[in-house]
Backbone bond lengths (Angstrom), bond angles and torsions (degrees), N, CA, C in turn:
res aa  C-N    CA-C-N  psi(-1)  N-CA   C-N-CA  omega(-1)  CA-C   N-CA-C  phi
1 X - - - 1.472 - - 1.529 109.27 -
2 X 1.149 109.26 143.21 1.252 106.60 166.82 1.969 120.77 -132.21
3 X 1.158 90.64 150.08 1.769 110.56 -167.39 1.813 120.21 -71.08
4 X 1.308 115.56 97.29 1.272 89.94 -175.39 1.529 136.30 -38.70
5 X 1.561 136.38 -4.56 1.139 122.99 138.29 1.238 119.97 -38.32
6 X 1.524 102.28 -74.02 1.684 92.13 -179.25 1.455 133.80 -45.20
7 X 1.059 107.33 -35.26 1.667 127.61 174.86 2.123 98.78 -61.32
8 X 1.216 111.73 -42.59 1.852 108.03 -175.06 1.364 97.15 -65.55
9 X 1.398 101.02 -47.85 2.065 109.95 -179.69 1.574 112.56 -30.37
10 X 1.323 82.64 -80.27 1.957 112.41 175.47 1.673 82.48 -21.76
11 X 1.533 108.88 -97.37 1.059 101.48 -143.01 1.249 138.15 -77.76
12 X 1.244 98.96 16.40 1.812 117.91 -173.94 1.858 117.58 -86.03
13 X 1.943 80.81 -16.57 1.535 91.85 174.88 1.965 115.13 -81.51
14 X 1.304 92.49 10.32 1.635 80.34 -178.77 1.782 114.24 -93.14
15 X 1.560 99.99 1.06 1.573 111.18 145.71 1.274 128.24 -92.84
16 X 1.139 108.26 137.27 1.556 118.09 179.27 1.840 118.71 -52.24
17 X 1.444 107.03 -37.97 1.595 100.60 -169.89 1.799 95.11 -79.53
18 X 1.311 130.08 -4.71 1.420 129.37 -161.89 1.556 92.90 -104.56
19 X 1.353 135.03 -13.70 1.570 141.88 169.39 1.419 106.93 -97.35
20 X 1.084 117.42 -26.04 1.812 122.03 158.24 1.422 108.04 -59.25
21 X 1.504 93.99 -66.65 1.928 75.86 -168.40 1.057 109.30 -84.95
22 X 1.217 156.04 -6.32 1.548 146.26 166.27 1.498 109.05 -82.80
23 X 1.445 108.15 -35.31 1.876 109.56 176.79 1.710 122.19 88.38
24 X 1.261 85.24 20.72 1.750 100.45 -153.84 1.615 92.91 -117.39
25 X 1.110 105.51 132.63 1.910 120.82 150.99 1.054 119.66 -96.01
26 X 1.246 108.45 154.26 1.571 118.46 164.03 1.571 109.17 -96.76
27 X 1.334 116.30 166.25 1.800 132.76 -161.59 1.520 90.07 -161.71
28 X 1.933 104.74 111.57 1.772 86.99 153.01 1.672 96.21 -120.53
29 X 1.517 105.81 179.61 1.293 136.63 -179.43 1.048 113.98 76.95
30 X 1.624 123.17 160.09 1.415 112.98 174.13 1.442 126.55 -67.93
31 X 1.257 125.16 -29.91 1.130 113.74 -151.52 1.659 96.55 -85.67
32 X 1.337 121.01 -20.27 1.454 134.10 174.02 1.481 113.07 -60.57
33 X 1.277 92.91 -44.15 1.729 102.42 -172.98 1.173 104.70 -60.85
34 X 1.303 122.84 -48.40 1.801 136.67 -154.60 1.589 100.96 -68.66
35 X 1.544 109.48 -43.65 1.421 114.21 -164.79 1.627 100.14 -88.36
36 X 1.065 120.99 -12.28 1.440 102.42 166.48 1.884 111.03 -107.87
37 X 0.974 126.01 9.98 1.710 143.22 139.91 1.564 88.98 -58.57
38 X 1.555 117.44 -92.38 1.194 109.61 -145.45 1.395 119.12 -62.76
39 X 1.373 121.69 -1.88 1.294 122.95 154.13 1.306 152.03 -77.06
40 X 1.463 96.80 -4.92 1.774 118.43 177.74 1.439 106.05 115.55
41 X 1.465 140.29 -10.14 1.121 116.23 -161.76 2.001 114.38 -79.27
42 X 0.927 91.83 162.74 1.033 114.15 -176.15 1.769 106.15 -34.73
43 X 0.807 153.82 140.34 2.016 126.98 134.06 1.447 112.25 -126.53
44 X 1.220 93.98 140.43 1.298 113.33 -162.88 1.799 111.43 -104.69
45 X 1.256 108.32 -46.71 1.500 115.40 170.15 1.631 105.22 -151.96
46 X 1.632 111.05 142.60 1.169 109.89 165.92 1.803 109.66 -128.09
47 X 1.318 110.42 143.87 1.372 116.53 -179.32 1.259 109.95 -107.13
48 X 1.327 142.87 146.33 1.250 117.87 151.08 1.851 96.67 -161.61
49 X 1.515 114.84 173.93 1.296 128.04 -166.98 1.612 93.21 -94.63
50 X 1.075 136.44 -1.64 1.379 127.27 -157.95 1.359 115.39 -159.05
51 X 1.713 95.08 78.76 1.713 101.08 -162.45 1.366 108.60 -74.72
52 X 1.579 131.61 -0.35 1.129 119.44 -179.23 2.072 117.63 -75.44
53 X 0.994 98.40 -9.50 1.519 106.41 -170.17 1.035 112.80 -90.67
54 X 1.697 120.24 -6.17 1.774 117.06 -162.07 1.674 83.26 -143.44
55 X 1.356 137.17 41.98 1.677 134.80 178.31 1.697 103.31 -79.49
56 X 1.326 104.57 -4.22 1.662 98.66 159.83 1.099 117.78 -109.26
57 X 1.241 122.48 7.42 1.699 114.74 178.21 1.295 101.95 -117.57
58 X 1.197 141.91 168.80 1.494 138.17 170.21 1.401 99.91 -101.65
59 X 1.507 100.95 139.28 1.205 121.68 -177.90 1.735 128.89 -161.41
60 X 1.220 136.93 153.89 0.733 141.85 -167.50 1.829 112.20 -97.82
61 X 1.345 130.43 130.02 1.445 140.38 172.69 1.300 105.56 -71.19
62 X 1.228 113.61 151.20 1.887 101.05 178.26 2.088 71.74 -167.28
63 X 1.250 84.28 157.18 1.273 116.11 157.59 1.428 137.70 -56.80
64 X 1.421 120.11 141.65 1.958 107.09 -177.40 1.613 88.75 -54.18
65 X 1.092 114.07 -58.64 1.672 121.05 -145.42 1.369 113.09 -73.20
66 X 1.602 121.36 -13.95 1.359 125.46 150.67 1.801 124.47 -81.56
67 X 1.309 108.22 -31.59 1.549 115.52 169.58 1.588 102.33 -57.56
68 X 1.521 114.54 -63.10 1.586 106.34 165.40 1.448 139.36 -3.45
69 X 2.001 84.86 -74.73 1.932 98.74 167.19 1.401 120.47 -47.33
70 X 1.584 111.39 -37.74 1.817 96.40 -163.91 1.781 92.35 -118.68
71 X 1.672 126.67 28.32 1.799 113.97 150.02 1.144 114.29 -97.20
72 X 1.136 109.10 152.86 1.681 129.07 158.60 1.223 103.60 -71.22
73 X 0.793 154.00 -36.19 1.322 155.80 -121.90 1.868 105.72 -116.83
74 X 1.288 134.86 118.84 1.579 145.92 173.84 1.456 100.68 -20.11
75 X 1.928 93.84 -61.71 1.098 97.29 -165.14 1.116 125.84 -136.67
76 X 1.750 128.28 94.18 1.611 117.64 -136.80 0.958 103.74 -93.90
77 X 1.456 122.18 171.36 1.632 121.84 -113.63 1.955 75.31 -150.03
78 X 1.234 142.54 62.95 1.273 156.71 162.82 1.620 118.05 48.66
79 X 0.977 119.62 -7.28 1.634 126.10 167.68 1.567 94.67 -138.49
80 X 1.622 69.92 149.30 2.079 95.64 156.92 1.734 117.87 -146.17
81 X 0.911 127.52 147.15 1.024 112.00 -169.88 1.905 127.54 -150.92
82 X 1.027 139.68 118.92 1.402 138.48 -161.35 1.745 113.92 -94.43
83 X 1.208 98.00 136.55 1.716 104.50 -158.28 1.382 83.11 -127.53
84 X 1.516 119.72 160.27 1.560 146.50 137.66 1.400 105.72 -61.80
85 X 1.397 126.32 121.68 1.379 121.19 158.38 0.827 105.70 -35.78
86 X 1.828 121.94 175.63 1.235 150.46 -143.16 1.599 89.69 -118.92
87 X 1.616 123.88 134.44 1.921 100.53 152.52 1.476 103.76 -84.27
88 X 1.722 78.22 149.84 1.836 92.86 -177.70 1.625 116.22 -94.07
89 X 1.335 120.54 111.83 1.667 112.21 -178.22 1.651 110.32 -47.56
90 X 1.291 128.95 173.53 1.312 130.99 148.54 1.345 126.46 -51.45
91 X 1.421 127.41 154.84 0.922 135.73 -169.66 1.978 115.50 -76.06
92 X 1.610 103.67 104.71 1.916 83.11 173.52 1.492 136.40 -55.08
93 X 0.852 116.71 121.24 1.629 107.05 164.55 1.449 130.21 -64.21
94 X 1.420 115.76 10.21 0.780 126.40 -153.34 1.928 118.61 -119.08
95 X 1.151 153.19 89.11 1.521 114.47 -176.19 1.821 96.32 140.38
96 X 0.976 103.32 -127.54 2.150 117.67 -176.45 1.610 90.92 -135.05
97 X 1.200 133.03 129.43 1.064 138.53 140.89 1.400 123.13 -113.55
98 X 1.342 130.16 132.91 1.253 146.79 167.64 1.581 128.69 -66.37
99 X 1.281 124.40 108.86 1.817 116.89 -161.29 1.484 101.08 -124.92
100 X 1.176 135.79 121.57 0.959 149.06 -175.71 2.051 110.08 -90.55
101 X 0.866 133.96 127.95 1.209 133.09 145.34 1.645 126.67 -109.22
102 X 1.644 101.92 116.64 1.293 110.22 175.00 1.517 118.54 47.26
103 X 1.777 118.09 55.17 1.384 114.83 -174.86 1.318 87.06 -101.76
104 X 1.277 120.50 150.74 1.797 126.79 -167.15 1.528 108.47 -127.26
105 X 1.533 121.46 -23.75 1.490 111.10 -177.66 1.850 105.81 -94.58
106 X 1.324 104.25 153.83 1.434 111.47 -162.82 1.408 97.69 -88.41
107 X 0.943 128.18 -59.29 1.538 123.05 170.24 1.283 114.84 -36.82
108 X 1.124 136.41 -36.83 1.650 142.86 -172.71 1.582 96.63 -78.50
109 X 1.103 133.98 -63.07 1.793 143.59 174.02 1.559 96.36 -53.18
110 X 1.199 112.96 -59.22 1.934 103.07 -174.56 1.820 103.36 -57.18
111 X 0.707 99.78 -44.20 1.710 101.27 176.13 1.196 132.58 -84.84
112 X 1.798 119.57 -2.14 1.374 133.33 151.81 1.728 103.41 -77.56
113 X 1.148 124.59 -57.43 1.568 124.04 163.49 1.303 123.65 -43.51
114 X 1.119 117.40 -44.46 1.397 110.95 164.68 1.768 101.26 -56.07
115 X 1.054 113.75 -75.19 1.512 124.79 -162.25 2.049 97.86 -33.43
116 X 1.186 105.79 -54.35 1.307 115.49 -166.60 2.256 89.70 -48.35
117 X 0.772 101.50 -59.64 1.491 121.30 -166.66 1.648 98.24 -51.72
118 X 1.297 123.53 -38.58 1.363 109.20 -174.74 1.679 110.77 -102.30
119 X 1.702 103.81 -10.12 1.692 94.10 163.84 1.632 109.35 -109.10
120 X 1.595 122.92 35.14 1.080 120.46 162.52 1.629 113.34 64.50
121 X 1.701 112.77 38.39 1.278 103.35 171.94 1.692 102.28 -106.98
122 X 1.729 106.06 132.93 1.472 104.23 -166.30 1.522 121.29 -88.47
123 X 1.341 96.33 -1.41 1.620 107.87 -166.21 1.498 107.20 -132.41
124 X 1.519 139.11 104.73 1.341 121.57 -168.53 2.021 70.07 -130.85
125 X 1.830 94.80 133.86 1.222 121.15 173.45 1.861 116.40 -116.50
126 X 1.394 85.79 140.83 1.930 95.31 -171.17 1.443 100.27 -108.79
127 X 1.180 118.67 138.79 1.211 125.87 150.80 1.724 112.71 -63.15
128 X 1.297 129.24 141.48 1.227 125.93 159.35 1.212 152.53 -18.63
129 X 1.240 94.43 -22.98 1.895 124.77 -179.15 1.343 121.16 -115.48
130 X 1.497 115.94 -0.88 1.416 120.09 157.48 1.621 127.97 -77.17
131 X 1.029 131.98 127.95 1.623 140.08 -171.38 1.386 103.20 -37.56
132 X 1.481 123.08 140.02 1.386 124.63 -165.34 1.508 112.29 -87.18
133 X 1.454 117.31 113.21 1.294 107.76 170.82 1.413 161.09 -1.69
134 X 1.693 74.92 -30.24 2.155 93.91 -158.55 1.261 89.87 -102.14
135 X 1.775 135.50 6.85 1.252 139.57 -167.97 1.608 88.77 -68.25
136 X 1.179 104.69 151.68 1.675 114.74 -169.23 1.632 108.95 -84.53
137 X 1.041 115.12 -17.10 1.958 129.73 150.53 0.948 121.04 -87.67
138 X 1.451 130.50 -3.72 1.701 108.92 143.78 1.339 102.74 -89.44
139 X 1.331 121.79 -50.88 1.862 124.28 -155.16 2.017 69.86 -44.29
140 X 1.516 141.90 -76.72 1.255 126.36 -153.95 1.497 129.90 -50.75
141 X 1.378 102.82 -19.81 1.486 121.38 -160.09 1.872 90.89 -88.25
142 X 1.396 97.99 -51.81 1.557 103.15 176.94 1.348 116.59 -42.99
143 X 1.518 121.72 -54.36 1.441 110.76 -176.75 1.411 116.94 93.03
144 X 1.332 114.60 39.00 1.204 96.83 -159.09 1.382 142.04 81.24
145 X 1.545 116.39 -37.85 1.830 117.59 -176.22 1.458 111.28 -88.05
146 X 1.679 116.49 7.61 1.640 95.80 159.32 1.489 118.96 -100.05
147 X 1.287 107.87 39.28 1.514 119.34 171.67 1.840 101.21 -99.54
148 X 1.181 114.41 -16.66 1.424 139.53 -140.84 2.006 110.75 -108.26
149 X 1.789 79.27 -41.98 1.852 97.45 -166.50 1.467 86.47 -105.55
150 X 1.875 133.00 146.75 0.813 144.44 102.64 1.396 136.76 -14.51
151 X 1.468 136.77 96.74 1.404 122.46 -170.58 1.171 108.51 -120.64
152 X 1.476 115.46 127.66 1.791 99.86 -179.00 1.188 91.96 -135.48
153 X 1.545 103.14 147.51 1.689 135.20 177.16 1.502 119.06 -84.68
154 X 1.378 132.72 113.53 1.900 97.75 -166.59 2.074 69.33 -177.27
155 X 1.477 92.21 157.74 1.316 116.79 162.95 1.637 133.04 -51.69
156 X 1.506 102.22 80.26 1.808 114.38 -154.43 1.543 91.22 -63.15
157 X 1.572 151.50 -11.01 1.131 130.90 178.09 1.661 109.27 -71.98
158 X 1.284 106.51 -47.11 1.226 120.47 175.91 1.536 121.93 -61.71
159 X 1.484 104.69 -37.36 1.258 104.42 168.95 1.699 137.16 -45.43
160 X 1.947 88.29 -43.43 1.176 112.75 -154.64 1.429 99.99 -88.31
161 X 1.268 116.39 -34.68 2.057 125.02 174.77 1.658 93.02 -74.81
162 X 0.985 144.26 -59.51 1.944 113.18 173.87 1.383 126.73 -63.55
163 X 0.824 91.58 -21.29 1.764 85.97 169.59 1.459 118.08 -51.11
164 X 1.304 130.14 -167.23 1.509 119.88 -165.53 2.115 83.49 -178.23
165 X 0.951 83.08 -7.45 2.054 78.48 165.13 1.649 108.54 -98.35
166 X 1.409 88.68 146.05 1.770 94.43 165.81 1.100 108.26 -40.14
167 X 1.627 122.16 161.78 1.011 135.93 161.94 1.821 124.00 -118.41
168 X 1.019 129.23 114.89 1.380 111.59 -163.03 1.571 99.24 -125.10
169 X 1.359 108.74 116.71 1.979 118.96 165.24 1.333 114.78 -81.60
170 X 1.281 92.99 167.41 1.368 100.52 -178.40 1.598 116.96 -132.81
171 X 1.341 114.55 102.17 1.298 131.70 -148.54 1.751 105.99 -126.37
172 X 1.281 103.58 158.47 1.449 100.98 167.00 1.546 133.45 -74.70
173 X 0.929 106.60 -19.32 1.613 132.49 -175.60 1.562 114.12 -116.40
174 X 1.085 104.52 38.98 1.724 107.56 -157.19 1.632 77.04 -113.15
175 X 1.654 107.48 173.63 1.745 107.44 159.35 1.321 136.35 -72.16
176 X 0.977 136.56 161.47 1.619 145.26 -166.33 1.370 83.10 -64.61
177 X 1.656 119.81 132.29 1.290 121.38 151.75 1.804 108.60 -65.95
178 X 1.324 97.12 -14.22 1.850 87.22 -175.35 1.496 104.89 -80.69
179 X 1.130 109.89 -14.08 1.682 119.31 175.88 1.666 129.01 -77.02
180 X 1.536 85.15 -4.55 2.078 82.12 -161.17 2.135 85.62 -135.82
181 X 1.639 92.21 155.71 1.401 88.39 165.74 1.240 98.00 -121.63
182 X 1.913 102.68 138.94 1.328 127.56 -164.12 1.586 101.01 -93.42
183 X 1.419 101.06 168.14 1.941 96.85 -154.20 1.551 81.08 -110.68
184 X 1.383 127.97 163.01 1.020 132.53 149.11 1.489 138.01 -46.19
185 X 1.442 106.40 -51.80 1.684 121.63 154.19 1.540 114.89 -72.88
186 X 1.106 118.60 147.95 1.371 142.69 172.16 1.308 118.59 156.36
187 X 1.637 104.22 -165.20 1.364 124.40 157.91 1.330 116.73 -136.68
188 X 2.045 111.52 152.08 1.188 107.23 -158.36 1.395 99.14 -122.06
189 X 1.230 137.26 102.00 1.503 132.70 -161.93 1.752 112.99 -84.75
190 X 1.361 125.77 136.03 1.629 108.03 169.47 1.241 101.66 -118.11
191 X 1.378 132.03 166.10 1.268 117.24 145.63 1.296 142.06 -137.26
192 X 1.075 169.14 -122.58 1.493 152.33 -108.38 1.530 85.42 -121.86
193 X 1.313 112.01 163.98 1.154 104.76 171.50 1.674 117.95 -110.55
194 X 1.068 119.44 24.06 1.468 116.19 164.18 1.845 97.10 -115.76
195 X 1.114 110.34 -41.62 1.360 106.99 -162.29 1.845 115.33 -116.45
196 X 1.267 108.43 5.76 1.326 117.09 165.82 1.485 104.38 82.35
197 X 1.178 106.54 -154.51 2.100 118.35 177.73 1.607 94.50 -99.54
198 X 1.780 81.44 128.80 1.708 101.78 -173.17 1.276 111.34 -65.16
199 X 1.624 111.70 156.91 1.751 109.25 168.84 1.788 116.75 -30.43
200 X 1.068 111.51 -60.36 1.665 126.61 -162.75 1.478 100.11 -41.03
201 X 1.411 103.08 -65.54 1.939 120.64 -170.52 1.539 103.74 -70.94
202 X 1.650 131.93 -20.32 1.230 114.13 -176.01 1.592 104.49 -88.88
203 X 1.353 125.08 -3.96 1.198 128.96 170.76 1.473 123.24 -45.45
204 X 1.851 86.62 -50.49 1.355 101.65 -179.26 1.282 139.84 -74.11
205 X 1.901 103.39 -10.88 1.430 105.52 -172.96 1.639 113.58 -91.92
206 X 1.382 96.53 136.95 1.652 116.85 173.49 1.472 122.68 -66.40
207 X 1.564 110.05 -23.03 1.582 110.35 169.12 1.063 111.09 -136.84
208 X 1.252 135.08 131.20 1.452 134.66 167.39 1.735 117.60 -92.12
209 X 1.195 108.67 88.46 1.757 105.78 178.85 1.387 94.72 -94.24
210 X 1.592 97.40 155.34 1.513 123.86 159.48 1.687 110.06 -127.54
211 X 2.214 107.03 160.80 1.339 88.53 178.93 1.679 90.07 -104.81
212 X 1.373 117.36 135.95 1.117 115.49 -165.36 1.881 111.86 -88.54
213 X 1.618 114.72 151.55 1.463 117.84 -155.98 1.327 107.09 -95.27
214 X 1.328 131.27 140.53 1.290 132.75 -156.55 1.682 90.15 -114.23
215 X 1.692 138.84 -26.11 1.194 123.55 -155.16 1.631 112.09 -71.05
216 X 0.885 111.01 138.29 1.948 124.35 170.54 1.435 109.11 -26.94
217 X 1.281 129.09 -55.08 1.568 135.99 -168.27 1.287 103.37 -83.89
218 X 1.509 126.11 -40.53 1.661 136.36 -162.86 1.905 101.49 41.87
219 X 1.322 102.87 64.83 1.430 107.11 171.53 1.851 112.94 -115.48
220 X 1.542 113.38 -3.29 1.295 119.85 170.13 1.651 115.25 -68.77
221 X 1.851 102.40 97.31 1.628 89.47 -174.91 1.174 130.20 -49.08
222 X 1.475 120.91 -32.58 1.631 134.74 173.97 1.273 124.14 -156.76
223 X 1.432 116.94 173.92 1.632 116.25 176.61 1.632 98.69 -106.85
224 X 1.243 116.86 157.47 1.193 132.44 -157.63 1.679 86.71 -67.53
225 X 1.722 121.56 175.49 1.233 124.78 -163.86 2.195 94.89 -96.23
226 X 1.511 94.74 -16.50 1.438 79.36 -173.37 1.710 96.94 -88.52
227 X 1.138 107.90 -50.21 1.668 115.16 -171.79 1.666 107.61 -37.14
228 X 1.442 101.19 -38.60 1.813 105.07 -174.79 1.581 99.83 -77.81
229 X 1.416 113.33 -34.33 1.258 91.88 177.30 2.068 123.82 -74.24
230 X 1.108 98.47 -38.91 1.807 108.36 161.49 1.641 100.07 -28.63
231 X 1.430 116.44 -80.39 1.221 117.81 -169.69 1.234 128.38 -51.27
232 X 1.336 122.08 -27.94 1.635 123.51 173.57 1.622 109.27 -106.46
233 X 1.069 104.73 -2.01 2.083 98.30 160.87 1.622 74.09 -72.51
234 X 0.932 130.82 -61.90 1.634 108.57 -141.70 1.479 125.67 -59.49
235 X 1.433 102.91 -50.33 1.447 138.07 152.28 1.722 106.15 -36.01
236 X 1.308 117.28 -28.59 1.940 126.16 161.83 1.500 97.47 -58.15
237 X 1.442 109.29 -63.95 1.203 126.22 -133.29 1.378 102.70 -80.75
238 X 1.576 124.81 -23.41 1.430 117.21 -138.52 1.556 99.04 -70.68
239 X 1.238 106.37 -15.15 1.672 92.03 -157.06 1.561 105.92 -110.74
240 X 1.507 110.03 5.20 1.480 98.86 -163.62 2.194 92.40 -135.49
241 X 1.297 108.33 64.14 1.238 106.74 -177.32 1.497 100.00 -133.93
């Protein structure tokens, strides 16, 4: 059972300043839940309709029709569950890092984190104005791999003028990534997805790549912000695996 406190809790976290001050995420489904268990995080409470699947974890039974009240989700998927954020190490100077400017849809960030996670980038950085991680549609979109990725929030102009690694954007008019060989170290900047990487941050970048369009008409205005990013982690990666 669960207490309508708990139930105001639950759902107060699907704002960002209410996961600030409590410090807590939300996690639904099982297979989400498990992979951020088996990664160290914190858990704090788990609910679910189907206590036979979680008899090693402690957890709480609740109802379809109370799981309802506190998912995001159409159609929730038999657990939910509340974690302590993760602490975030410092940032390496060292390696591929991933920099986001001002990406706003959660599905697009849950699926750049993932991406970071399966080409081994340890540090993916947000500008301030990108949708907050712990949003309960990325933690889903993620899959598990932002237990995995480091994410830090911080002033990407500033970021990007101390640094002392290349910087490489990703632009339409930039060079053929099939044209240039990419270094192992750097940073890989994307940006917004209606309006790309702002004046300020494109100042800063040292290379401008594009992935260049092969279709007959070339009438596709762009590739989605995660899909472009898939393709040039790889284009990081090809040579140093």
């Amino acid at each position: 059972m669960i207490s309508k406190r708990q139930t105001k809790l639950i759902t107060s976290l699907n704002k960002k300043k209410y996961r600030d001050a409590h410090n807590l995420l939300v996690a639904e489904s099982p297979k989400v839940i498990r992979e951020l268990i088996s990664e160290g995080l914190e858990l704090v409470e788990l609910y679910t309709t189907d206590s036979a699947n979680w008899s090693s974890i402690p957890h709480t039974v609740i109802t379809e029709s109370d799981l309802k009240k506190i998912s995001t989700l159409k159609t929730p998927d038999n657990a939910l569950a509340v974690f302590k954020k993760p602490i975030v190490p410092p940032i390496s100077e060292t390696g591929l890092t991933l920099a986001l400017d001002g990406i706003r849809d959660p599905g697009n960030l849950g699926t750049l984190i993932r991406l970071c996670d399966w080409f081994g980038v340890a540090d993916l950085v947000c500008s301030q104005d990108t949708v907050d991680c712990y949003n309960p549609k990325v933690v889903q979109a993620s899959m598990g791999s932002i237990a995995r990725v480091s994410i830090h929030y911080l002033d990407l102009k500033v970021y990007l003028h101390e640094s002392t690694r290349s910087i490489f954007g990703g632009f339409m008019d930039g060079t053929s990534i099939y044209q240039i060989n990419l270094p192992e170290d750097g940073i890989l900047v994307l940006g917004n997805e209606a309006n790309g990487i702002c004046p300020e941050i494109e100042k800063l970048i040292t290379q401008r790549i594009a992935i260049p369009q092969y279709g007959e008409t070339k009438r596709t205005e762009s590739l989605n912000v995660a899909t472009a990013g898939a393709i040039l982690l790889n284009e990081f990666r090809r040579n140093y695996r």
